[in-house]
N, CA, C and O atoms as a Maestro MAE file, in Angstrom:
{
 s_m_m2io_version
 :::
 2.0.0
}

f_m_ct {
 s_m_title
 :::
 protein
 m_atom[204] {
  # First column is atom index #
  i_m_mmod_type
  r_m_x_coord
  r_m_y_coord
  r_m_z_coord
  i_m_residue_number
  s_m_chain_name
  s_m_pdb_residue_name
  s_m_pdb_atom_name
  i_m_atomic_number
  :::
  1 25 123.321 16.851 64.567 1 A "UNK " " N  " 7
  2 3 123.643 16.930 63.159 1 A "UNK " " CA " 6
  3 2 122.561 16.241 62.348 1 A "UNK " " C  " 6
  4 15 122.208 15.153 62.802 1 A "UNK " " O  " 8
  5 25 121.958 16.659 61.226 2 A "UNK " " N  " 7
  6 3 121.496 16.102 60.208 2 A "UNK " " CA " 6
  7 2 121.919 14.912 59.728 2 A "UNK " " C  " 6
  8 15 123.113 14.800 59.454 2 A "UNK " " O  " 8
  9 25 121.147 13.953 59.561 3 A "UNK " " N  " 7
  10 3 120.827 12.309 59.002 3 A "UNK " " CA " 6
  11 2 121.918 12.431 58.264 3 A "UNK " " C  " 6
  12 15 122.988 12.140 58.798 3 A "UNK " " O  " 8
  13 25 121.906 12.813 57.100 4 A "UNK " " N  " 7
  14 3 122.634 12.888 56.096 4 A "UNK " " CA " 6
  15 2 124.052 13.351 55.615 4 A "UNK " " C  " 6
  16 15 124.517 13.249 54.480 4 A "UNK " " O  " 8
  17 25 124.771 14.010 56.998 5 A "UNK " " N  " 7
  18 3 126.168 14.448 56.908 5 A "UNK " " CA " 6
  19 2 126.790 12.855 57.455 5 A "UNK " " C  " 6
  20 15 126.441 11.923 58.180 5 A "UNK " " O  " 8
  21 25 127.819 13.222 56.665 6 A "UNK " " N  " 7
  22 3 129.113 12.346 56.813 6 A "UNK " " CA " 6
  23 2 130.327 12.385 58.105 6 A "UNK " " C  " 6
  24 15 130.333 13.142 59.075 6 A "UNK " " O  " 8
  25 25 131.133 11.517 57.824 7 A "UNK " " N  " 7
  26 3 131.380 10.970 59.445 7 A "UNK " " CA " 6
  27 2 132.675 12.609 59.605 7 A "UNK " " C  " 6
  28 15 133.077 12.977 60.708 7 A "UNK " " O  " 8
  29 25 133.067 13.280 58.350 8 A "UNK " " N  " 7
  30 3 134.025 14.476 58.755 8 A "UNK " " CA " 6
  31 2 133.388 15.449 59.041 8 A "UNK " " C  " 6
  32 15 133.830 16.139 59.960 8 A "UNK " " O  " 8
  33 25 132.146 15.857 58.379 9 A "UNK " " N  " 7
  34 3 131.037 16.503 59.463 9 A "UNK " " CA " 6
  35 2 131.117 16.547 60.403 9 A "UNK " " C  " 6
  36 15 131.526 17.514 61.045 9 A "UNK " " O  " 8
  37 25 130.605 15.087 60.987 10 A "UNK " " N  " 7
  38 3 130.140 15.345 62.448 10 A "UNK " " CA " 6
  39 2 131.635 15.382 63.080 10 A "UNK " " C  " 6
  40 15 131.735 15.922 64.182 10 A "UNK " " O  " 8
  41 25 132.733 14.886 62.513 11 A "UNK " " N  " 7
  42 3 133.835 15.538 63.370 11 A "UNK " " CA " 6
  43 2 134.096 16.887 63.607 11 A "UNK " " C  " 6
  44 15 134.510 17.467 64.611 11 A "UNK " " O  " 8
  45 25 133.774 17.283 62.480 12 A "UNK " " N  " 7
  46 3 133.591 18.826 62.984 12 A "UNK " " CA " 6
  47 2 133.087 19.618 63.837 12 A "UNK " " C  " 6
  48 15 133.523 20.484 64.595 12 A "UNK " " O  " 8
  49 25 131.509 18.925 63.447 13 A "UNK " " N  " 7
  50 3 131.160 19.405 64.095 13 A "UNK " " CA " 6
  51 2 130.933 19.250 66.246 13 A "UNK " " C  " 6
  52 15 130.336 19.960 67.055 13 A "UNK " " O  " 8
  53 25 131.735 18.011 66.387 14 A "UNK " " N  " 7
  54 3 132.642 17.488 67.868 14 A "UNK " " CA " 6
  55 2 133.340 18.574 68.132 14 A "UNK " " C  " 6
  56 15 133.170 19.225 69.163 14 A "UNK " " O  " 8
  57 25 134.329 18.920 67.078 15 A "UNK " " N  " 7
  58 3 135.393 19.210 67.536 15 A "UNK " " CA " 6
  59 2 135.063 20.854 67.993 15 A "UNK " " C  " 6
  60 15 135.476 21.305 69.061 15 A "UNK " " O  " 8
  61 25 134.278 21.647 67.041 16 A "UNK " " N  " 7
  62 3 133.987 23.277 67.026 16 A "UNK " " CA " 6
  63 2 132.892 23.386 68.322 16 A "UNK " " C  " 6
  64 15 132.637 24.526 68.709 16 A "UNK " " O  " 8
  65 25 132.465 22.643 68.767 17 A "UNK " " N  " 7
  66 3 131.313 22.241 70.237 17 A "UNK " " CA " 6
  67 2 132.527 22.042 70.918 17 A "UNK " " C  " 6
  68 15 132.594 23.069 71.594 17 A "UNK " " O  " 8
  69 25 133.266 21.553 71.106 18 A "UNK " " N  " 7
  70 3 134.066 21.261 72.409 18 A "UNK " " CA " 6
  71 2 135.206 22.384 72.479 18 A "UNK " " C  " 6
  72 15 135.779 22.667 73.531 18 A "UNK " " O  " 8
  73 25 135.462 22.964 71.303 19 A "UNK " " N  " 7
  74 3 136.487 24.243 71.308 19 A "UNK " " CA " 6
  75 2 135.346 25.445 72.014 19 A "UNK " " C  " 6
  76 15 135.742 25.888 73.092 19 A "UNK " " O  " 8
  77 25 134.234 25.904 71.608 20 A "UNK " " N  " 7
  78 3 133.451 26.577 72.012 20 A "UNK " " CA " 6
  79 2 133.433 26.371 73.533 20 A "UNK " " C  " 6
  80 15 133.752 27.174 74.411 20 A "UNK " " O  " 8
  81 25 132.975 25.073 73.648 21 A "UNK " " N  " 7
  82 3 132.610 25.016 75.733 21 A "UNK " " CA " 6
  83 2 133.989 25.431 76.220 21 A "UNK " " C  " 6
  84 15 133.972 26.479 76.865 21 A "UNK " " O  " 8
  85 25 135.477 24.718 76.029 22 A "UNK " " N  " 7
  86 3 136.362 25.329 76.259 22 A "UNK " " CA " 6
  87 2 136.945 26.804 76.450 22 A "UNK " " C  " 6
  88 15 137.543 27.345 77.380 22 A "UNK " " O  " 8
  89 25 136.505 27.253 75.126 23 A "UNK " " N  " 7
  90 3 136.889 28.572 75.600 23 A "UNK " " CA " 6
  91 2 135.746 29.688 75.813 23 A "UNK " " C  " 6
  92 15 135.656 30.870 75.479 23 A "UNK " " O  " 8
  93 25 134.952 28.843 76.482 24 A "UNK " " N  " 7
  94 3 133.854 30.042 77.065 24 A "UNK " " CA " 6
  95 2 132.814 31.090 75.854 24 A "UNK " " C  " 6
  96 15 132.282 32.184 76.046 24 A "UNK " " O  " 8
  97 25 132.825 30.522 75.058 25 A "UNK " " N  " 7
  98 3 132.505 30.917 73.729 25 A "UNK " " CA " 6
  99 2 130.968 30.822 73.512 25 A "UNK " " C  " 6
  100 15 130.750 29.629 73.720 25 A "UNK " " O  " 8
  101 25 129.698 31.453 73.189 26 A "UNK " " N  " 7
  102 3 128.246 31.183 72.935 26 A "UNK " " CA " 6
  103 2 128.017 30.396 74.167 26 A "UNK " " C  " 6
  104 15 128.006 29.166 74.107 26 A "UNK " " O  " 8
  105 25 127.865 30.921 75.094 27 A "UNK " " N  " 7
  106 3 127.600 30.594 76.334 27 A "UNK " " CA " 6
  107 2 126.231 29.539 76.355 27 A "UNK " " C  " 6
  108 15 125.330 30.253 75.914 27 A "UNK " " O  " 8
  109 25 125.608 28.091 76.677 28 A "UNK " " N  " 7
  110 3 124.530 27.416 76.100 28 A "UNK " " CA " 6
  111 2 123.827 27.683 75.030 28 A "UNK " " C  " 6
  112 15 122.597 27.643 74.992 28 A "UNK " " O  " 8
  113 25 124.767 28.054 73.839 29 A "UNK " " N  " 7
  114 3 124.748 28.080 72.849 29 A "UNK " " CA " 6
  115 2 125.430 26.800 71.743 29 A "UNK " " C  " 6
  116 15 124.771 26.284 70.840 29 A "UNK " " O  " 8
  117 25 126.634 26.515 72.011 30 A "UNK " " N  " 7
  118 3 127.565 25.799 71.182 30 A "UNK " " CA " 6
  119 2 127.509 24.782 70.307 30 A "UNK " " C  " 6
  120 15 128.255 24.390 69.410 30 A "UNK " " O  " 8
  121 25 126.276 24.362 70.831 31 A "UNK " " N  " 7
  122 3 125.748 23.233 69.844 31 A "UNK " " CA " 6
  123 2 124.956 23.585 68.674 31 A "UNK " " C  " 6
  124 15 125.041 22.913 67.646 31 A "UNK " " O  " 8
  125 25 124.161 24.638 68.770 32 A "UNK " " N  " 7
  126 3 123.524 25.653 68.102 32 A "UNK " " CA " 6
  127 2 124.422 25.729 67.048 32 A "UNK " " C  " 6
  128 15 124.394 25.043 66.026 32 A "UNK " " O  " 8
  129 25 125.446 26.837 67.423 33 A "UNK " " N  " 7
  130 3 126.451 27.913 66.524 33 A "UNK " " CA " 6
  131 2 127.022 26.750 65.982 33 A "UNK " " C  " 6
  132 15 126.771 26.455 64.814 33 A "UNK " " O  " 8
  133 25 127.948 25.870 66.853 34 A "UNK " " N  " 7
  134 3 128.567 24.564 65.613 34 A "UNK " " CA " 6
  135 2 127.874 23.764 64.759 34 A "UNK " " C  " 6
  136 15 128.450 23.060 63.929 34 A "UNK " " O  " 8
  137 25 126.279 23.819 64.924 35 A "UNK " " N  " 7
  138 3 125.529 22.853 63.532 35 A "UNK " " CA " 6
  139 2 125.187 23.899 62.601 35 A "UNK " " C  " 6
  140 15 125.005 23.667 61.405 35 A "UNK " " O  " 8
  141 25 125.087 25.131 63.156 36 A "UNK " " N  " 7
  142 3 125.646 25.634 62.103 36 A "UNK " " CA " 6
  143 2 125.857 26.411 60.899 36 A "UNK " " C  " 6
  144 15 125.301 26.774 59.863 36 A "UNK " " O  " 8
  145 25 127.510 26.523 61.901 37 A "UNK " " N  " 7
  146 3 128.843 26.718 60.892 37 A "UNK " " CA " 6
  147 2 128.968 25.597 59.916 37 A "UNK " " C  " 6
  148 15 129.441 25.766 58.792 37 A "UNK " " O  " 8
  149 25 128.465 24.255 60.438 38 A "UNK " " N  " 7
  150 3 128.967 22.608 59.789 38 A "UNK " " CA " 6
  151 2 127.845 22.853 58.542 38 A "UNK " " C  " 6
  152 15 128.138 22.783 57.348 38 A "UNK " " O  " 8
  153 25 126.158 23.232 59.210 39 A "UNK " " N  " 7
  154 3 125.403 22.957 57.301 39 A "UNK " " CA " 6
  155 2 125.828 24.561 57.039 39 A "UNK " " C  " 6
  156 15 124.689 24.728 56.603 39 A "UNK " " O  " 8
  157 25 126.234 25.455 56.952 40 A "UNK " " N  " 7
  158 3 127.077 26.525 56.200 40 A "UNK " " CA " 6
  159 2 127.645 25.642 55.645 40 A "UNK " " C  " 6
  160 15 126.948 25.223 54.721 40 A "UNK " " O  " 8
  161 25 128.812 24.998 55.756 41 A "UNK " " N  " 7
  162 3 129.800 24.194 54.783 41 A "UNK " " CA " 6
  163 2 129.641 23.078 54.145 41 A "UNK " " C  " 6
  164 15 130.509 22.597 53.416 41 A "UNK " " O  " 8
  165 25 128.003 22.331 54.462 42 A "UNK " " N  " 7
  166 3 127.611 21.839 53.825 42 A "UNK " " CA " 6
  167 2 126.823 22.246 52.504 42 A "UNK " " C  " 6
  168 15 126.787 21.791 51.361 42 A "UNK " " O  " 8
  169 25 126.378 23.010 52.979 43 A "UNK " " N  " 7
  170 3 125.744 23.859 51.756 43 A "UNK " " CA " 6
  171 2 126.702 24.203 50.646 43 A "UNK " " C  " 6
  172 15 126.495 24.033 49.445 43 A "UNK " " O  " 8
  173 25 127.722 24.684 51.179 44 A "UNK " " N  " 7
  174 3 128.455 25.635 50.303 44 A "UNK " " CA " 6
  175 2 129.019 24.538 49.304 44 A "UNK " " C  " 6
  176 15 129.298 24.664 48.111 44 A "UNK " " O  " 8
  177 25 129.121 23.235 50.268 45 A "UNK " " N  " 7
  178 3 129.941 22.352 49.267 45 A "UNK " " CA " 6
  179 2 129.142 21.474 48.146 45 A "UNK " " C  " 6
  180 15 129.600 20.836 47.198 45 A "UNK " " O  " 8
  181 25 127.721 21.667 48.598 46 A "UNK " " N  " 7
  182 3 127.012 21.209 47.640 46 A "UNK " " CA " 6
  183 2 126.911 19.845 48.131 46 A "UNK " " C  " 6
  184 15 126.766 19.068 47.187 46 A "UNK " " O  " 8
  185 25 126.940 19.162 49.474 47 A "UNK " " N  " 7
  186 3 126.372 18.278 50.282 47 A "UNK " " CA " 6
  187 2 125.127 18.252 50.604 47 A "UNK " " C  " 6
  188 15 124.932 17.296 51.354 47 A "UNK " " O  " 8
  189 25 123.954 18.987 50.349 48 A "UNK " " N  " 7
  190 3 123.131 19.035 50.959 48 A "UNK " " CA " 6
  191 2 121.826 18.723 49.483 48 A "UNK " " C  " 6
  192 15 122.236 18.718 48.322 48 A "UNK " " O  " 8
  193 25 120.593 18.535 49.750 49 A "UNK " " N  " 7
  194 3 119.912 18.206 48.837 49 A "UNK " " CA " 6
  195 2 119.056 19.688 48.149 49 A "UNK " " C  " 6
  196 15 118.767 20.578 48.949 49 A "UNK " " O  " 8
  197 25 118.774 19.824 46.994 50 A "UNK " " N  " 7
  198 3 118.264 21.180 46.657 50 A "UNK " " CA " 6
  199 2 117.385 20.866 46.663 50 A "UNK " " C  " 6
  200 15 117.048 19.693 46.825 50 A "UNK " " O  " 8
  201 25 116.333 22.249 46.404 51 A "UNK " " N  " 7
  202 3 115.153 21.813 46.918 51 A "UNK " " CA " 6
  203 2 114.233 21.832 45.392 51 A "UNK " " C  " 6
  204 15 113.049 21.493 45.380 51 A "UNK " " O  " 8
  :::
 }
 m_bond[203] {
  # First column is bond index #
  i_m_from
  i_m_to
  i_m_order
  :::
  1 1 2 1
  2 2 3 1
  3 3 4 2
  4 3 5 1
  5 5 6 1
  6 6 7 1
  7 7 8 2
  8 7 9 1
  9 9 10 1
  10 10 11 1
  11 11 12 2
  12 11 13 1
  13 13 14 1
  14 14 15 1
  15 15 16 2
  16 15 17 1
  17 17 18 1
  18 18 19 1
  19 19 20 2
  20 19 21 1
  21 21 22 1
  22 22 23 1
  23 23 24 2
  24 23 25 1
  25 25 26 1
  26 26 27 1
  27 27 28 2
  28 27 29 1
  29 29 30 1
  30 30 31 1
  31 31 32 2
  32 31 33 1
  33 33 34 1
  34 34 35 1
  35 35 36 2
  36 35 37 1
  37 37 38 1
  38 38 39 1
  39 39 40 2
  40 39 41 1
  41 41 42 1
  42 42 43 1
  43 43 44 2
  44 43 45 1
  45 45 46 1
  46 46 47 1
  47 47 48 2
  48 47 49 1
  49 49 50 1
  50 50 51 1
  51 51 52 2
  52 51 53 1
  53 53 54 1
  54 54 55 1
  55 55 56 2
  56 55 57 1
  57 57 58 1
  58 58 59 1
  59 59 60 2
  60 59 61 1
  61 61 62 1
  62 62 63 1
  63 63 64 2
  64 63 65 1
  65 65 66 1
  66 66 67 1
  67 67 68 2
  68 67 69 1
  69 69 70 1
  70 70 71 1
  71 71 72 2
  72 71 73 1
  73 73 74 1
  74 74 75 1
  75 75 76 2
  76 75 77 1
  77 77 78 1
  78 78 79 1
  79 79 80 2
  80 79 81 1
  81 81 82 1
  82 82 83 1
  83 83 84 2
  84 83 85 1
  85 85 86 1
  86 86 87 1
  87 87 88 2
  88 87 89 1
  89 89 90 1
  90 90 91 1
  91 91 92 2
  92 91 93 1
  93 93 94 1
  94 94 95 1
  95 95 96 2
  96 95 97 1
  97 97 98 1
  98 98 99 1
  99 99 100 2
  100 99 101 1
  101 101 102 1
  102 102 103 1
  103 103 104 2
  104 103 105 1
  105 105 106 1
  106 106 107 1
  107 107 108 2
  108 107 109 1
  109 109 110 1
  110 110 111 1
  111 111 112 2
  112 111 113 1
  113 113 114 1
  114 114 115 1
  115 115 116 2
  116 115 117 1
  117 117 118 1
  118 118 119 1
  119 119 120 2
  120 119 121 1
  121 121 122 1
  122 122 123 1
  123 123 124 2
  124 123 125 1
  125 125 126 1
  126 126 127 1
  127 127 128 2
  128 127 129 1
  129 129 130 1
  130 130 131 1
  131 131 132 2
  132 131 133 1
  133 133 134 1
  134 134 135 1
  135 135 136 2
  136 135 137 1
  137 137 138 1
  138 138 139 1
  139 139 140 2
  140 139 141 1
  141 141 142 1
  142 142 143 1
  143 143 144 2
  144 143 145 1
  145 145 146 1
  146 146 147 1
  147 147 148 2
  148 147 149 1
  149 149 150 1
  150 150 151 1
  151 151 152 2
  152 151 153 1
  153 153 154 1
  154 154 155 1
  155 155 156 2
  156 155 157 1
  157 157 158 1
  158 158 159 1
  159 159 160 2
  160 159 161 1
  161 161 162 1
  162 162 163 1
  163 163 164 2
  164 163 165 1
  165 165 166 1
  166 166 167 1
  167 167 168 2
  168 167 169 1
  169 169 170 1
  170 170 171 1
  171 171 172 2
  172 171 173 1
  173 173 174 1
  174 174 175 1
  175 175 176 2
  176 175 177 1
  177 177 178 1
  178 178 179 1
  179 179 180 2
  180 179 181 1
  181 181 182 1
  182 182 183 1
  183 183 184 2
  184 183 185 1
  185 185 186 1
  186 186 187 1
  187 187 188 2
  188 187 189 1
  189 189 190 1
  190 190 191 1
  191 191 192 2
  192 191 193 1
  193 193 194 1
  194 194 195 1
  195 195 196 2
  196 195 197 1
  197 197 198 1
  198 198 199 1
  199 199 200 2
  200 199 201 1
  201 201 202 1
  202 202 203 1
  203 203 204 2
  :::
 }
}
């Protein structure tokens, strides 16, 4: 995760990595696809710095 996300971030982004390995999901991928889905929703929320 990026420096700059917050501690419900990175829960997220824990939690969508460990649902992924679980259910067989982006096969050595998961860490990839869950950072992200997490800066998708950082972005969107306007967490992130413009440029």
């Amino acid at each position: 995760m990026p420096s700059g996300s917050n501690p419900k971030r990175e829960r997220e982004y824990l939690a969508l990595k460990t649902e992924f390995k679980k259910d067989h999901r982006y096969p050595g991928r998961e860490e990839e696809v869950a950072a992200r889905i997490v800066n998708k929703q950082r972005k969107r929320a306007g967490e992130t710095k413009a440029s």
